[in-house]
C-alpha positions as a printed Julia matrix, in Angstrom:
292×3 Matrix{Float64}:
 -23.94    2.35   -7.99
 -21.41    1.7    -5.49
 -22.34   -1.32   -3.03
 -19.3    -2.77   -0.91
 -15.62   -1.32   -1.24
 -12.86   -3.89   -1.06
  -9.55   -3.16    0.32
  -6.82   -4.61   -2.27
  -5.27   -6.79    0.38
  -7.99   -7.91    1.39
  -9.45   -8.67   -2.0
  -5.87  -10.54   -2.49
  -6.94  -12.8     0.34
 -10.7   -13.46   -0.44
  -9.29  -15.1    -4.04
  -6.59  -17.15   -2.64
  -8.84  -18.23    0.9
 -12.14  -19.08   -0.56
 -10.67  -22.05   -2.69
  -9.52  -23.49    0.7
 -12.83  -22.37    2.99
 -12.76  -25.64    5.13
  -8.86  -25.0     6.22
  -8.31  -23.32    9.37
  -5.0   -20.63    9.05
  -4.12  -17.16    8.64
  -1.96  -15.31    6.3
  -0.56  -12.1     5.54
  -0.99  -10.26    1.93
   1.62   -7.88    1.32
   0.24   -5.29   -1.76
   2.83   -3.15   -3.15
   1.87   -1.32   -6.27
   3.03    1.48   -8.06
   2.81    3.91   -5.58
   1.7     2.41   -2.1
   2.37   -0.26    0.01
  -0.39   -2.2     1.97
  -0.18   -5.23    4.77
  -3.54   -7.23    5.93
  -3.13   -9.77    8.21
  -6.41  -12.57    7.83
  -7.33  -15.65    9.68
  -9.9   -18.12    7.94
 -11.75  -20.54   10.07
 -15.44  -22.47    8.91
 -16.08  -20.6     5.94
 -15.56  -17.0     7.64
 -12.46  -14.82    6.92
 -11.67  -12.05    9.53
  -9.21   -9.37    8.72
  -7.31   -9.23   11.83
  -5.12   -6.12   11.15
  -4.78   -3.6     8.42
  -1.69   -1.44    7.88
  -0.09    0.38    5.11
   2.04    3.65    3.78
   0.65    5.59    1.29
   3.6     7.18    0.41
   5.62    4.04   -1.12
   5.32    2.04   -3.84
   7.19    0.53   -7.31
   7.87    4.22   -8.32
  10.28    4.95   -5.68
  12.17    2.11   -6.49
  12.34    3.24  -10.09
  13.14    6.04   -8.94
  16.0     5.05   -6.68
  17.67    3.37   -9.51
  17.21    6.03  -12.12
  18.74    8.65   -9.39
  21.66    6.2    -9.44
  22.19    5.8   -13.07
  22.39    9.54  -12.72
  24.94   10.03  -10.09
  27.15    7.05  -12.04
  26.91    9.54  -14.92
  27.64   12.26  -13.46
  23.93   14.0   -13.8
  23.05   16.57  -11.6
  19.68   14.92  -11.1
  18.1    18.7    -9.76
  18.84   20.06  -13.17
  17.36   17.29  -15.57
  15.11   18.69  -18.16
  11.78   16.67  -18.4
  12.75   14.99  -21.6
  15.84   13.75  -19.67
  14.45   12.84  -16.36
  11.52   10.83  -18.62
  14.56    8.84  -20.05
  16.15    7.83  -17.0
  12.68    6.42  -15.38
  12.27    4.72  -18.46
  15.89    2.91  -18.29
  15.86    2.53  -14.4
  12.08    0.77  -14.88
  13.17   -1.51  -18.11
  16.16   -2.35  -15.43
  14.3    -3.33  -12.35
  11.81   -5.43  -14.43
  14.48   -6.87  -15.95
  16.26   -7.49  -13.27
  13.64   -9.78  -11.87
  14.47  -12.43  -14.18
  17.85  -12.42  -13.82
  20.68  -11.89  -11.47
  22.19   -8.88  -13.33
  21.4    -6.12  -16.43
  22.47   -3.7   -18.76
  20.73   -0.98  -20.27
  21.82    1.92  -22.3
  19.41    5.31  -22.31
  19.98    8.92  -24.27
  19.94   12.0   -21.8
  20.93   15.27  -23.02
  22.61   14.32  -26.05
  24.86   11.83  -24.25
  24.29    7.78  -23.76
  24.36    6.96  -20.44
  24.85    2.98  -19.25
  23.3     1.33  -16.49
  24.45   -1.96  -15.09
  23.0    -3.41  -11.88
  23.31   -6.49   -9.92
  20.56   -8.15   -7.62
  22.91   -7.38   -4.56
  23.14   -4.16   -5.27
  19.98   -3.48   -6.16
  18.91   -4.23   -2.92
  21.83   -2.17   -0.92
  20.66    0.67   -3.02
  16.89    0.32   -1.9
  17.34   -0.91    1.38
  15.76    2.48    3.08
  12.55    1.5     0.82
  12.63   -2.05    1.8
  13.23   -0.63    6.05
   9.95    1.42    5.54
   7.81   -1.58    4.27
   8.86   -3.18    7.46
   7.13   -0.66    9.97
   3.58   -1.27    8.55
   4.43   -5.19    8.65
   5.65   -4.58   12.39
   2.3    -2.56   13.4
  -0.27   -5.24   11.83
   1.84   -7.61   14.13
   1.1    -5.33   17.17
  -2.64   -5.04   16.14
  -3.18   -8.2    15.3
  -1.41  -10.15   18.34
   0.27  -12.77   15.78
   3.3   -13.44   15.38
   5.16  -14.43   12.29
   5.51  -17.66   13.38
   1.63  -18.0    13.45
   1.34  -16.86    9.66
   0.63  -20.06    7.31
   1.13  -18.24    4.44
   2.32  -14.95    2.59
   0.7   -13.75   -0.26
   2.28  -11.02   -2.48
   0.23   -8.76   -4.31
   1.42   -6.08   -7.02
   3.51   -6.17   -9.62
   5.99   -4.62   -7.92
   6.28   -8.14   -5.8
   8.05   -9.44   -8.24
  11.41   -7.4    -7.53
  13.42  -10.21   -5.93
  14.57   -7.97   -2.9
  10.4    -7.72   -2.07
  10.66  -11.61   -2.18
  13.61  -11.74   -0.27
  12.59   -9.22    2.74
   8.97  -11.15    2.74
  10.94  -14.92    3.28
  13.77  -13.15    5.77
  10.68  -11.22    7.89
   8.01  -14.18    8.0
  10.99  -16.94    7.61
   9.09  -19.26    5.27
   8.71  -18.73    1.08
   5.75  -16.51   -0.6
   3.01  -18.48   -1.65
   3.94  -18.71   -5.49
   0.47  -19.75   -6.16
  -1.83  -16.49   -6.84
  -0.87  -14.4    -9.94
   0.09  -10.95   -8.11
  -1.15   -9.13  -11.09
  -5.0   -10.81  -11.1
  -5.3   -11.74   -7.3
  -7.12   -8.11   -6.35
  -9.56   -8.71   -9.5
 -10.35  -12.25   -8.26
 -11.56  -11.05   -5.02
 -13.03   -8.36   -5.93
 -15.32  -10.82   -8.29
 -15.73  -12.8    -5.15
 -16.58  -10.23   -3.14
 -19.22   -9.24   -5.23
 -20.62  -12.96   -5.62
 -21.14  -12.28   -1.72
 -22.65   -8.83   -2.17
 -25.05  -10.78   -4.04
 -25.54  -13.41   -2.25
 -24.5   -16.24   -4.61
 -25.01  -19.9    -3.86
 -21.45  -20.93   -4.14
 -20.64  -18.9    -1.51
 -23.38  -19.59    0.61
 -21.27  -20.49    3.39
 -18.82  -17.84    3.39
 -18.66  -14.68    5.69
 -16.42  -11.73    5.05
 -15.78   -8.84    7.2
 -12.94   -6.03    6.91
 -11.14   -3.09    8.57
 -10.26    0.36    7.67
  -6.49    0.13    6.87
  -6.18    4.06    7.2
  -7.81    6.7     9.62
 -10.56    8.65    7.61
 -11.31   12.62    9.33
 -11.06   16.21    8.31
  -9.48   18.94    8.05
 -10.03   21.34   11.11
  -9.15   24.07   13.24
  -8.61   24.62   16.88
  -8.68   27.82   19.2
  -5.56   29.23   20.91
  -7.05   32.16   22.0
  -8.91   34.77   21.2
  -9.32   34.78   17.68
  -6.26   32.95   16.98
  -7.03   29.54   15.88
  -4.18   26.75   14.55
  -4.96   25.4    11.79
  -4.4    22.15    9.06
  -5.35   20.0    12.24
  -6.31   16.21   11.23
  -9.44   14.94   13.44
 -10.21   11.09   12.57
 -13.59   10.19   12.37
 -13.63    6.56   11.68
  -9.83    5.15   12.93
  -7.81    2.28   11.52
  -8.82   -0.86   11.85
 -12.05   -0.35   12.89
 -14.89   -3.02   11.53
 -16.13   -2.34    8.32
 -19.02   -1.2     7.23
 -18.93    1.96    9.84
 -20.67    5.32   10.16
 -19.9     8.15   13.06
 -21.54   11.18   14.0
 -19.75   13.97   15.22
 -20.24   18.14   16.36
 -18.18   20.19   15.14
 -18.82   24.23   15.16
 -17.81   27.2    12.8
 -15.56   29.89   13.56
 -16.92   33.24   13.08
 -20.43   34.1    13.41
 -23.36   34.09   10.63
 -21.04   31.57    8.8
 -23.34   31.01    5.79
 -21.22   28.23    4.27
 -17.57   26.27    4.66
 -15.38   24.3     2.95
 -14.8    21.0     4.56
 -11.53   18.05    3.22
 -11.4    14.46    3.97
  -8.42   12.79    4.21
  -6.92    9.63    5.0
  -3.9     8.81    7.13
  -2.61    8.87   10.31
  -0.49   12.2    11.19
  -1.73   15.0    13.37
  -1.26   17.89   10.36
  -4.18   17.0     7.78
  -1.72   18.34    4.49
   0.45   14.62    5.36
  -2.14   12.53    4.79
  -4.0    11.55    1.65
  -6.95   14.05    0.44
 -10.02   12.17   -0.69
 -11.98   15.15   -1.53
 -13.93   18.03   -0.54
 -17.42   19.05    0.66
C-alpha cells in the first residue's frame, strides 16, 4: 500500500539535510541515472525543507553516454554502427561502459572488445571524453537553467551541490557541476545510497517518528502529469495526440484536480484514456505512465 511518493532528488536531499536540521541553506541535487536526468533545488530553514524548484529531462541519462562512446569506438573502427548485428552492438556497450567507469578513476583507458570476428581497441582520455559528450553535458544544463528561473536563486545562493546517480561519478558530470555552480560537489553523501536514505527518512515522517518530530517536508511535481486528448477542427475532423496537463510542474505536492472533458461521437459506451508525463504539446513526446 502506497502512502507518500518521493521524488529521487528530493529523497537525495532529505538524507543529506536532516543530519544538519538546525542550519539554515539551500542546495541543489543533481540525479543522473541510467537513463534520466533530474535537478531539485531545496532550501532548509528550522527543521522544514521546501523544494523550491523541480526540473528534469527524461530523455537523458548514463546510457547515452555509453552510448556516445561505444558509437565512437565504432566510427574509430570503421563500423557502420546502422548495420551492427545485436551480438555486436551488445559488445560495444559493454566496452564503451567498462571504459567510462573506468575512466572515472583515472585520467585515461584502454579496452579491447570482439565485434564481428574482429578486435576492436578503444582508448580514451578524460579530455576527450568530455569533447565527445559535450552535447549531453549542454542538455543537462537547460533543466539546471529552468530550476534557476523557477526558483529565483542564483548559483551564487546555492550552499551546496549534491550529486546523485552513479552516473555522477563520470568526472565531466563533476566538472560541469563545479564550472556551473562555481564551488566543489559535496563529496559527502554516497551517490549510490543517498535516494534510499531519504526515502527511509521520508517514511520515518510518513509515520510520524519521534526523531523527526521537528521536521517538515513538502515537494513539487518535477514533470507535468495530463492526458492524451483530442481537439475539434471542424466538423468531424478532430487533431489528435494533443497533451492537456492536469497537475503542472512544480506544483505543491500532495495535489488532486478535477477536470470536464467530453467524448467525441455520440452513445460513446466506453474510451481509452493515457497519462503521461512531460512537458511538450504532442502527448507521444512525453513519458506514458499508463492507461485507463
Amino acid at each position: 500500500t502506497v502512502q507518500r511518493l518521493i521524488n529521487e532528488p528530493t529523497a537525495a536531499a532529505l538524507a543529506s539535510g536532516v543530519q544538519n536540521r538546525d542550519e539554515e541553506s539551500s542546495f541543489v541535487v543533481l540525479d543522473l541515472g541510467g537513463g534520466t536526468f533530474d535537478v531539485s533545488i531545496l532550501e532548509m530553514f528550522e527543521g522544514v525543507m521546501e523544494v523550491r524548484a523541480s526540473s528534469g529531462d527524461a530523455f537523458l541519462g548514463g546510457d547515452d553516454f555509453t552510448e556516445a562512446l561505444a558509437r565512437h569506438a565504432a566510427t574509430k573502427a570503421g563500423i557502420d554502427w546502422s548495420r551492427l548485428d545485436p551480438a555486436g552492438l551488445e559488445a560495444l556497450l559493454a566496452l564503451a561502459e567498462d571504459a567510462k567507469r573506468r575512466l572515472a578513476a583515472g585520467r585515461s583507458v584502454t579496452g579491447r572488445a570482439a565485434v564481428g570476428g574482429r578486435e576492436v581497441e578503444l582508448t580514451i582520455s578524460d579530455d576527450e571524453f568530455a569533447a565527445l559528450t559535450e552535447p549531453l553535458l549542454e542538455r543537462m544544463r537547460r533543466p539546471i537553467e529552468a530550476s534557476f528561473y523557477d526558483s529565483g536563486l542564483s548559483a551564487d545562493q546555492v550552499d551546496r551541490v549534491i550529486l546523485v546517480g552513479g552516473a555522477t561519478r563520470m568526472a565531466a558530470v563533476r566538472s560541469l557541476a563545479a564550472r556551473v555552480f562555481r564551488q566543489l560537489p559535496d563529496g559527502r553523501v554516497d551517490p549510490d545510497h543517498a535516494v534510499a536514505l531519504g526515502a527511509a527518512v521520508q517514511a520515518g515522517l510518513v509515520s510520524k517518528h519521534q526523531g523527526l518530530r521537528d521536521v517538515v517536508m513538502t515537494d513539487l511535481a518535477p514533470f507535468s502529469l495530463g492526458i492524451d486528448t483530442a481537439r475539434r477542427i471542424s466538423g468531424k475532423r478532430y487533431s489528435t495526440n494533443r497533451f492537456e496537463p492536469l497537475i503542472e510542474r512544480n506544483t505543491l505536492l500532495p495535489a488532486s484536480r478535477a477536470e470536464t472533458f467530453v467524448t467525441i461521437a455520440d452513445n460513446q459506451s466506453e474510451f481509452a484514456m493515457q497519462i503521461f508525463q512531460g512537458e511538450s504539446a504532442i502527448a507521444s513526446e512525453n513519458i506514458k505512465l499508463g492507461d485507463l
